[in-house]
TORKOLBA-545437 format. One record per residue (C-alpha): residue in one letter; x negated, y, z negated. Coordinates in Angstrom, 3 decimals, padded with zeros to 6 digits, always signed. Layout:
<atoms>
+-----+----------+----------+----------+
| res |       xx |       yy |       zz |
+-----+----------+----------+----------+
|   A |        X |        Y |        Z |
...
+-----+----------+----------+----------+
</atoms>
This chain:
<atoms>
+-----+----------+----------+----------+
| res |       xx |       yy |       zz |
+-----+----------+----------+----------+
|   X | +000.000 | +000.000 | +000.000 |
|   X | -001.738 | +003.247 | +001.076 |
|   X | -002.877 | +005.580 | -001.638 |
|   X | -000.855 | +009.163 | -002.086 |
|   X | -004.370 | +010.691 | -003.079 |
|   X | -007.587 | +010.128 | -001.202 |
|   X | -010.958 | +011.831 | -000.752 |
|   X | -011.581 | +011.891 | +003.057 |
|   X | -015.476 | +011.909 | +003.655 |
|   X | -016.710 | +013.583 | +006.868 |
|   X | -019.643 | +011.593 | +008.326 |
|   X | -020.128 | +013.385 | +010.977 |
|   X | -020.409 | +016.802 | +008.883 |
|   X | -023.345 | +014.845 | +006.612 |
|   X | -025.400 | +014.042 | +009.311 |
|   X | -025.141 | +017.482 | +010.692 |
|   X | -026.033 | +019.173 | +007.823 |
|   X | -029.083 | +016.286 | +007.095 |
|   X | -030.256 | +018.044 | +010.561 |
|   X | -029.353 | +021.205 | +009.633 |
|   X | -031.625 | +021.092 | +006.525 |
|   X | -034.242 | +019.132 | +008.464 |
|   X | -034.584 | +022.294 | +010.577 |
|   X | -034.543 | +024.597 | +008.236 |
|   X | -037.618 | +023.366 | +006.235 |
|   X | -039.328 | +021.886 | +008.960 |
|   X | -040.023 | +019.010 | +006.537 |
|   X | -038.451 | +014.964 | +006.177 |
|   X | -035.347 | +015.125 | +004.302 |
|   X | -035.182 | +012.132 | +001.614 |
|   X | -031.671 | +012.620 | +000.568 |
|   X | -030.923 | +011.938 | -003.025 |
|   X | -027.447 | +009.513 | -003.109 |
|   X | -027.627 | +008.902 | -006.860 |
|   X | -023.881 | +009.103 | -008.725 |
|   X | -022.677 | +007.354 | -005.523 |
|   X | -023.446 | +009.336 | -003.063 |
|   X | -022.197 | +012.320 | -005.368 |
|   X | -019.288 | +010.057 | -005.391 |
|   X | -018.657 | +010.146 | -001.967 |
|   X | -019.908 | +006.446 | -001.803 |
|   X | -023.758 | +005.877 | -001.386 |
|   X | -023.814 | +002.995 | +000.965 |
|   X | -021.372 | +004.447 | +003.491 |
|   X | -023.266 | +007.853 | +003.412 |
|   X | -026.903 | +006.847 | +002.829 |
|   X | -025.953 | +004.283 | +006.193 |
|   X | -025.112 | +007.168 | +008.259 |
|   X | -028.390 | +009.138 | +007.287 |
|   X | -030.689 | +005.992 | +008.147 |
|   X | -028.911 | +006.414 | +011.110 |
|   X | -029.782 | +009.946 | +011.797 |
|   X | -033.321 | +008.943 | +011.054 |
|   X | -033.738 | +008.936 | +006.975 |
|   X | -036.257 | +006.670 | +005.730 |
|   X | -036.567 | +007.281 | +002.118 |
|   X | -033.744 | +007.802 | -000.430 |
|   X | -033.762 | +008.479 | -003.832 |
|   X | -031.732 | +007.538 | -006.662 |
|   X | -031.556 | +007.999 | -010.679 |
|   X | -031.006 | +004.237 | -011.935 |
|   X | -032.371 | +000.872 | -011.256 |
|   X | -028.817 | -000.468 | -010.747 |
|   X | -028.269 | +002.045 | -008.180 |
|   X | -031.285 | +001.035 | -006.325 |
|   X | -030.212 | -002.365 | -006.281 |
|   X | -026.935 | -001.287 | -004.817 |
|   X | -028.472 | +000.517 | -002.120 |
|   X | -031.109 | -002.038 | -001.256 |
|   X | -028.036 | -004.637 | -000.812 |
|   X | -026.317 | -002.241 | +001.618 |
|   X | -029.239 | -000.667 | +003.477 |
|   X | -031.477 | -004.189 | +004.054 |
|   X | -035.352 | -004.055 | +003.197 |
|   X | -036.556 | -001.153 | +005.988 |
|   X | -035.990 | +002.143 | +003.827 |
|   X | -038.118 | +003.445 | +000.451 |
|   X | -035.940 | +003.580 | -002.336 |
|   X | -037.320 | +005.773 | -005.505 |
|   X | -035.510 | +005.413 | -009.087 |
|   X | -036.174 | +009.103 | -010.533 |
|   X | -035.529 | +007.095 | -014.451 |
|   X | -038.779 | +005.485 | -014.218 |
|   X | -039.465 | +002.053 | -015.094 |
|   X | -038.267 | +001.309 | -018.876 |
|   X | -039.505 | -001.063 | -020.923 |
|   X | -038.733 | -004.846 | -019.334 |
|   X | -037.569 | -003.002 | -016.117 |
|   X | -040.756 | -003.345 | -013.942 |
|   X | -039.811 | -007.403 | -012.238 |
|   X | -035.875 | -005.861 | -011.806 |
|   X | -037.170 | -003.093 | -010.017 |
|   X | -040.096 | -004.904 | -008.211 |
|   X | -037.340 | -007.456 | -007.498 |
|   X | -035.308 | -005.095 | -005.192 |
|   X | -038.476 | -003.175 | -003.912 |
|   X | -038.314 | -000.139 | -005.607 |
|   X | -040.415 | +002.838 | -007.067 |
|   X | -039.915 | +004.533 | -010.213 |
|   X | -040.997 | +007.952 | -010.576 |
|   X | -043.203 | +007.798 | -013.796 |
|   X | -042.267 | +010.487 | -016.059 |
|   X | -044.828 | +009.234 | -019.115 |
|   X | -047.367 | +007.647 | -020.077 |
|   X | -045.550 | +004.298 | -021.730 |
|   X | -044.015 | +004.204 | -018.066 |
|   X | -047.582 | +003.837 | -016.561 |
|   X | -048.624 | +001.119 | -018.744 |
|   X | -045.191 | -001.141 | -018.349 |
|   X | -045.592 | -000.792 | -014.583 |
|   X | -049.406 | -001.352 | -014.753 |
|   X | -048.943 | -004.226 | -016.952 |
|   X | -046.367 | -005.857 | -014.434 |
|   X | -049.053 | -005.022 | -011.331 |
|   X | -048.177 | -001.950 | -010.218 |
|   X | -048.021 | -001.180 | -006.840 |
|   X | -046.497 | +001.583 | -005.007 |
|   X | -044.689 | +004.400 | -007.627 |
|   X | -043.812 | +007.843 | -007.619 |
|   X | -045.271 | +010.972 | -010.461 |
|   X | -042.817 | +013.622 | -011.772 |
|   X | -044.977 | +016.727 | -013.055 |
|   X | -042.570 | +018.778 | -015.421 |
|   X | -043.254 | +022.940 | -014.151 |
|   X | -040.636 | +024.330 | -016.482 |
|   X | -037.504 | +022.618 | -016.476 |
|   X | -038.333 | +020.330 | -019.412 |
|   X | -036.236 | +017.543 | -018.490 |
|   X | -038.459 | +014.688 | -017.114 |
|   X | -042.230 | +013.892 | -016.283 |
|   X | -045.509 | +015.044 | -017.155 |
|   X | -046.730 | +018.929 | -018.448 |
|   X | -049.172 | +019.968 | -015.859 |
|   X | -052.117 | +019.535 | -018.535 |
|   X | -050.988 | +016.160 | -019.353 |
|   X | -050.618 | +014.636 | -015.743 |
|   X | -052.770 | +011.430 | -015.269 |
|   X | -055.621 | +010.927 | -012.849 |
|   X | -054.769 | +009.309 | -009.963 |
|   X | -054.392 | +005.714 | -009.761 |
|   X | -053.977 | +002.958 | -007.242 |
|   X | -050.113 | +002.827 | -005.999 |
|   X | -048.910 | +006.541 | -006.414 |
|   X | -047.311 | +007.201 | -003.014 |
|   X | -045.002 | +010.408 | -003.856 |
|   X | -045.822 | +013.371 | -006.771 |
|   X | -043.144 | +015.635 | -007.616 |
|   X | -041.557 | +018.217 | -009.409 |
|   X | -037.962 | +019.813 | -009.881 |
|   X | -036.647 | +023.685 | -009.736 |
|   X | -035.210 | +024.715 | -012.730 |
|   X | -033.184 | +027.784 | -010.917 |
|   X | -033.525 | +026.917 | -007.066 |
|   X | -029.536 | +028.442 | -006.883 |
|   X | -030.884 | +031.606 | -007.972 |
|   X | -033.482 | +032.869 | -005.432 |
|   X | -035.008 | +035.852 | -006.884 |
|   X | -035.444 | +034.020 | -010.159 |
|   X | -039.555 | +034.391 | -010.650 |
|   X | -039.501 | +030.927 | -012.461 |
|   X | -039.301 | +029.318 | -008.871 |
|   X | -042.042 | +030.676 | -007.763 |
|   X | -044.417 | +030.156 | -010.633 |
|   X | -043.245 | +026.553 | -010.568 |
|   X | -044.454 | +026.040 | -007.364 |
|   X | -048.012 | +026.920 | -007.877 |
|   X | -048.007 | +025.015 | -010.723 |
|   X | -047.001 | +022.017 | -008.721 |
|   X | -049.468 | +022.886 | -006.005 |
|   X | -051.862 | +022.534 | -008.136 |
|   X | -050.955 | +019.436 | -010.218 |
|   X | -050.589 | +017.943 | -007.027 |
|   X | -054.249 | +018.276 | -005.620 |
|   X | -054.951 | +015.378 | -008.150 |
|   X | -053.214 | +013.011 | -006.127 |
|   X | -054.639 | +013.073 | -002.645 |
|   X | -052.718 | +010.942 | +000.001 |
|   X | -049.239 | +011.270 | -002.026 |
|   X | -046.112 | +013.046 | -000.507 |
|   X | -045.538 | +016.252 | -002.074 |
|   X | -041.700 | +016.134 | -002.977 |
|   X | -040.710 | +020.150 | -004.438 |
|   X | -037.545 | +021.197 | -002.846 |
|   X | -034.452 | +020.531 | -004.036 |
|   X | -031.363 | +021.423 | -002.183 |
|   X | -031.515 | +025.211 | -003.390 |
|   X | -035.522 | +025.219 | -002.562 |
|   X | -034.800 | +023.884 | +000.772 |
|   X | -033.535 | +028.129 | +001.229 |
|   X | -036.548 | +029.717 | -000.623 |
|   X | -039.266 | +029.350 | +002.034 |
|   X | -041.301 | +027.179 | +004.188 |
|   X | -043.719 | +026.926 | +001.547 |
|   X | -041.179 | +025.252 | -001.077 |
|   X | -041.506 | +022.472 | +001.512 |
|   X | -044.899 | +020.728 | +000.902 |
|   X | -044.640 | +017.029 | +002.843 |
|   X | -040.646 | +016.148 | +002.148 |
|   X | -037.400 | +018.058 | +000.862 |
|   X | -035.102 | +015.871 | -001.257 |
|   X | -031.803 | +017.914 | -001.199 |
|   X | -028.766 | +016.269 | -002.569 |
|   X | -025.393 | +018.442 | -002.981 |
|   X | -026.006 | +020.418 | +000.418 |
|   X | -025.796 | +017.617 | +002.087 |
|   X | -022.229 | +016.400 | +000.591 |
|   X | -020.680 | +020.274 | +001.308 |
|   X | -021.469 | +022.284 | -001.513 |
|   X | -023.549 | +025.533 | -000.950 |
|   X | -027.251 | +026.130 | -002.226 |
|   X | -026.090 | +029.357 | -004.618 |
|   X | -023.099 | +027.390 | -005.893 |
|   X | -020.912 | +029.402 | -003.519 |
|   X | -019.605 | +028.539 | -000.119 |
|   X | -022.342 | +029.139 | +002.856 |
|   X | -021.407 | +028.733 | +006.792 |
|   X | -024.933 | +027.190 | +007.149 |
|   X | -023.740 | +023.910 | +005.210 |
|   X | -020.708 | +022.100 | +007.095 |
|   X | -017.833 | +020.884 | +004.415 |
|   X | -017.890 | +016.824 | +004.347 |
|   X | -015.310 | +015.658 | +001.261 |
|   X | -011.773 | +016.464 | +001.822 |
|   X | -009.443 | +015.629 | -001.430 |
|   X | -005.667 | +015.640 | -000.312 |
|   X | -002.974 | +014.402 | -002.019 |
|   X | +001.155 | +013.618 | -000.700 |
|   X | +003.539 | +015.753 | -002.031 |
|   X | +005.478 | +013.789 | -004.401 |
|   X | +008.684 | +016.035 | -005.014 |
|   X | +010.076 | +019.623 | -004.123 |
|   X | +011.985 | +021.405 | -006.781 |
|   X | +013.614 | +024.919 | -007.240 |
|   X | +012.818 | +026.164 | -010.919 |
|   X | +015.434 | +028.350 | -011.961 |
|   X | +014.114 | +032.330 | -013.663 |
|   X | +013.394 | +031.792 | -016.692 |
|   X | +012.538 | +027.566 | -016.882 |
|   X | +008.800 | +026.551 | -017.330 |
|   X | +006.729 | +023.703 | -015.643 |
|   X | +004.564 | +021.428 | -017.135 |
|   X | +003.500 | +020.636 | -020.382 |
|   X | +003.332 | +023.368 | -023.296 |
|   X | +005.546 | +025.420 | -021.083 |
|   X | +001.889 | +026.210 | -019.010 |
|   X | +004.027 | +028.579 | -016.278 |
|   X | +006.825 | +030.190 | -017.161 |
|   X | +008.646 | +031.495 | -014.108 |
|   X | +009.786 | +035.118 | -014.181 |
|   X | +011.966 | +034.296 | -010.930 |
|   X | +013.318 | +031.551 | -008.877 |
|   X | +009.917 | +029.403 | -007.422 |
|   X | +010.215 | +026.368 | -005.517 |
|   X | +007.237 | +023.655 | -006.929 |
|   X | +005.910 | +020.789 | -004.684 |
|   X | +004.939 | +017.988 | -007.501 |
|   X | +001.725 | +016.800 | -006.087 |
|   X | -000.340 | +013.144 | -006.412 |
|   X | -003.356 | +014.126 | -007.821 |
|   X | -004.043 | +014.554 | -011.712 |
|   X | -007.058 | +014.314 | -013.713 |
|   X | -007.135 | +010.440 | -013.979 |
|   X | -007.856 | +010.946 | -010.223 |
|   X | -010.757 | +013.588 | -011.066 |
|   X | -008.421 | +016.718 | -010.626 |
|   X | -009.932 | +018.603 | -013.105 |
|   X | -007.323 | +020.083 | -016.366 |
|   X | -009.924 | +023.214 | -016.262 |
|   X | -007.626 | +024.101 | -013.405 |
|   X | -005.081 | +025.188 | -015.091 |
|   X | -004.365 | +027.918 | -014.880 |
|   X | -006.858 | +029.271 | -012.257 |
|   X | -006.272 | +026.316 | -009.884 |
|   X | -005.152 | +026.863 | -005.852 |
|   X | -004.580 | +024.419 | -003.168 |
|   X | -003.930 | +024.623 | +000.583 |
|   X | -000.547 | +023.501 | +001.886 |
|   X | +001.452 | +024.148 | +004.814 |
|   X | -001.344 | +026.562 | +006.283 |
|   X | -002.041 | +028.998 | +003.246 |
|   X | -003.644 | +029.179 | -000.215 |
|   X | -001.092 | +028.456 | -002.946 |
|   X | -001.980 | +028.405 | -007.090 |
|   X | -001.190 | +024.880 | -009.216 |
|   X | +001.250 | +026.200 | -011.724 |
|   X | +000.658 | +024.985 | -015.540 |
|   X | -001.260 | +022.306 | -016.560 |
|   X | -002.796 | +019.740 | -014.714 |
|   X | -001.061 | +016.174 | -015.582 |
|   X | -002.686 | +013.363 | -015.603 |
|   X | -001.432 | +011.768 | -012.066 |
|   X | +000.351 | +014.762 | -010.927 |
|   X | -000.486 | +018.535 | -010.183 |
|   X | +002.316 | +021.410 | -009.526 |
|   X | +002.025 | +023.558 | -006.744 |
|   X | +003.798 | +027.043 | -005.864 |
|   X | +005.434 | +026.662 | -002.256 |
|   X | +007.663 | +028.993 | -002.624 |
|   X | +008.630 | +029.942 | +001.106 |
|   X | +006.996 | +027.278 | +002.971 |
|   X | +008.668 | +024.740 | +004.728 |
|   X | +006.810 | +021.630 | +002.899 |
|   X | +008.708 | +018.229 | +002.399 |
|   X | +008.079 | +015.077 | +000.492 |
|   X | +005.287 | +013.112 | +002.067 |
|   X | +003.619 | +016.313 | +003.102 |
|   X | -000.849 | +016.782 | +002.351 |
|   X | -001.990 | +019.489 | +000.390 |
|   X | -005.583 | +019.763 | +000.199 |
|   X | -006.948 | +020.446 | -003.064 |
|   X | -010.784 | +020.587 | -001.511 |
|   X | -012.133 | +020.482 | +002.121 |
|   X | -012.725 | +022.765 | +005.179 |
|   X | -009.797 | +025.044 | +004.108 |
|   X | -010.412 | +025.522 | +000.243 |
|   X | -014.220 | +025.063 | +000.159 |
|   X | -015.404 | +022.743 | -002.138 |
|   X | -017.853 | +025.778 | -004.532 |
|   X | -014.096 | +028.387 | -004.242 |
|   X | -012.656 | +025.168 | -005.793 |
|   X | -015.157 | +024.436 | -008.316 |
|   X | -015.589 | +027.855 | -009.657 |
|   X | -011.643 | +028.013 | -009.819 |
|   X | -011.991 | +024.886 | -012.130 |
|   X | -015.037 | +026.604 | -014.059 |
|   X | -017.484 | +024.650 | -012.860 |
|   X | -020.140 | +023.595 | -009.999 |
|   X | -019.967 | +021.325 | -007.099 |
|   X | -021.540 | +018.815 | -008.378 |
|   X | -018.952 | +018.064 | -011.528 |
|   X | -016.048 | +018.069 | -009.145 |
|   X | -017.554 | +015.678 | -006.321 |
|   X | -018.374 | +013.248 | -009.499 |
|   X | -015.549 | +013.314 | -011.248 |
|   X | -013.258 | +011.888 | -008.761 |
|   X | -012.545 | +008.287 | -010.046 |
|   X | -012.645 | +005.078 | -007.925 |
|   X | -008.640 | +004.487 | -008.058 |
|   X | -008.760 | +007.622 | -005.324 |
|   X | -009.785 | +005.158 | -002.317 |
|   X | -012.774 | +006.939 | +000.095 |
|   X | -011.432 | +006.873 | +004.171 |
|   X | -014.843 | +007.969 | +006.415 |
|   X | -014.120 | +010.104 | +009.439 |
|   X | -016.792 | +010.804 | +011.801 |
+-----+----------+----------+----------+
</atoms>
C-alpha cells in the first residue's frame, strides 16, 4: 500500500552538484554519506556518485562502512572518521576499511592488528576529534590520507578558517605521499587553496547551501511531500490542534496533512512552519502532531489526495530548516525510515 508521506530523492540533482563542486575546487570530491546518506539512503546515493566517477567515500562508523562495502562491491576506499576502537581493527580490516586515527591508543590497536592503510585527523581548532598539531605522530607505514575539519567553514570571513588552514598545512608536511583532505562542504567556497589534494563535502551535495541558507549554485535533491489527508472549514473563533496552538480570528479552511514528527516533521515548526501547496507558500497552523500537520489553504482549490511539499525545489530545504530553528543537516536526518525513499533521476 503506497505511503501518504515520502521523501523523493533527486539523483540526478546529486550528481550534478558532485560536478558542480568538483569544478569549483578543482580538486576529487570524496563525498561523506555517513547518517545514511544524510538520510537520503547511502547505498542508493553513494551508487550514483561511483557512477559519476567517486572513488573514495567516507563515513563515521564501522557499521556504516560495512553497509556501504556490501552495496558498493570491493573497488571504492571507504574511511571510518571514528577510528578504530579497541577490538575493532579485524571488523574493520574485514570489510576493507580505514579509520581515521584520532589518538594515540588508536595507533597502537591498529598497529597491533598489522596496520596497513589508515587515515590521520589533526585537530586545528575545532576540538572535536584527532591530534593537536604539537601532538601529531611521525609518519608511519600505511597513512594514506591526513586531515583536518573547519570549525566555521559556513561563515566565510570568520579568521579561524584561515588560521586553521596553515596550521594544517603545516601538520601535514609530516606526512609526505598522504592526501591532504581540508575542505568541508563550506571550505569547498573559501578558495582554491582550502583544496589541498581532495574536498570531502557532505550536505552540499544532498541540497542544503554552504552558509546554511539557500544558494542557486547547489541544485535541491530531497523532496518531502505528504497527501492531504482532510479539508476542513474552521469556523471564527474555533482553534486547531493541540493546546488550542491557532486560534482562528476568521473563517480558514485547513488541509490535515500526512506528515508529523514520527515521520521527522519537526514540532519546532510550530508555529513558524510553511509548506507549498497548490502553487504557493502556505503556514502549518498549531502544533505539529505526531502523524499529521495542519495547513492554511484557505482559497486554494486543494482536495483530499492532493501533495503538499513540506521541503524540495519550491520551499528550499535551509528556508525550511531555519523556519523549524534549525540547519539542514537536523532536518535531512531526522526523517525516520517508516517515510519510504522513491529515487528520481
Amino acid at each position: 500500500m503506497p505511503s501518504p508521506a515520502t521523501l523523493s530523492v533527486d539523483l540526478g540533482a546529486l550528481a550534478r552538484n558532485f560536478h558542480a563542486l568538483q569544478a569549483l575546487t578543482g580538486a576529487p570530491v570524496h563525498p561523506v554519506v555517513k547518517a545514511d546518506g544524510y538520510g537520503l539512503g547511502a547505498p542508493a546515493c553513494a551508487t550514483r556518485l561511483m557512477a559519476e566517477g567517486a572513488r573514495t567515500f567516507f563515513v563515521a562508523r564501522a557499521a556504516e562502512g560495512q553497509a556501504l562495502r556490501a552495496a558498493l562491491g570491493a573497488e571504492p576506499t571507504i574511511y571510518v572518521l571514528d577510528g578504530c576502537h579497541e577490538g575493532a581493527a579485524a571488523e574493520l580490516k574485514a570489510a576493507d576499511l580505514r579509520p581515521v586515527l584520532n589518538q594515540p591508543r588508536q595507533i597502537d590497536a591498529w598497529r597491533q592488528a598489522g596496520g596497513g592503510a589508515c587515515g590521520l585527523q589533526i585537530d586545528t581548532g575545532m576540538n572535536r576529534l584527532g591530534f593537536r598539531p604539537e601532538d601529531a605522530p611521525e609518519t608511519f607505514d600505511g597513512v594514506s590520507l591526513v586531515m583536518s575539519h573547519l570549525a566555521c567553514a559556513d561563515e566565510p570571513a570568520q579568521p579561524m578558517n584561515r588560521r586553521q588552514r596553515d596550521l594544517f598545512a603545516a601538520a601535514a608536511q609530516r606526512y609526505p605521499g598522504a592526501i591532504r583532505s581540508f575542505a568541508n562542504s563550506g571550505g569547498c567556497f573559501l578558495g582554491p587553496d582550502f583544496a589541498f589534494d581532495a574536498v570531502r563535502p557532505g550536505i552540499c551535495l544532498y541540497g542544503g547551501g554552504p552558509e546554511g541558507r539557500t544558494d542557486d549554485r547547489i541544485a535541491p535533491v530531497a523532496t518531502l511531500w505528504a497527501e492531504v489527508l482532510q479539508v476542513r472549514e474552521v469556523p471564527a473563533g474555533e482553534s486547531v490542534g493541540y493546546s488550542r496552538g491557532f486560534r482562528a480570528d476568521a473563517p480558514v479552511r485547513v488541509a490535515t496533512v500526512a506528515a508529523g514528527y514520527a515521520d521527522g516533521l519537526l514540532r519546532s515548526y510550530s508555529p513558524r512552519g510553511a509548506a507549498w501547496v497548490a502553487g504557493q507558500t502556505r503556514p502549518l497552523l498549531g502544533r505539529v502532531s505526531m502523524d499529521v500537520c495542519a495547513v492554511d489553504v484557505t482559497g486554494l482549490d486543494v482536495a483530499v489526495g492532493d501533495r503538499v511539499e513540506l521541503f524540495g525545489p519550491n520551499r528550499r530545504l535551509d528556508d525550511a530548516a531555519a523556519a523549524a530553528g534549525t540547519i539542514a543537516y537536523e532536518l535531512l536526518t531526522s526523517i525516520t525510515p517508516r517515510v519510504p525513499r522513491a529515487y528520481v533521476d
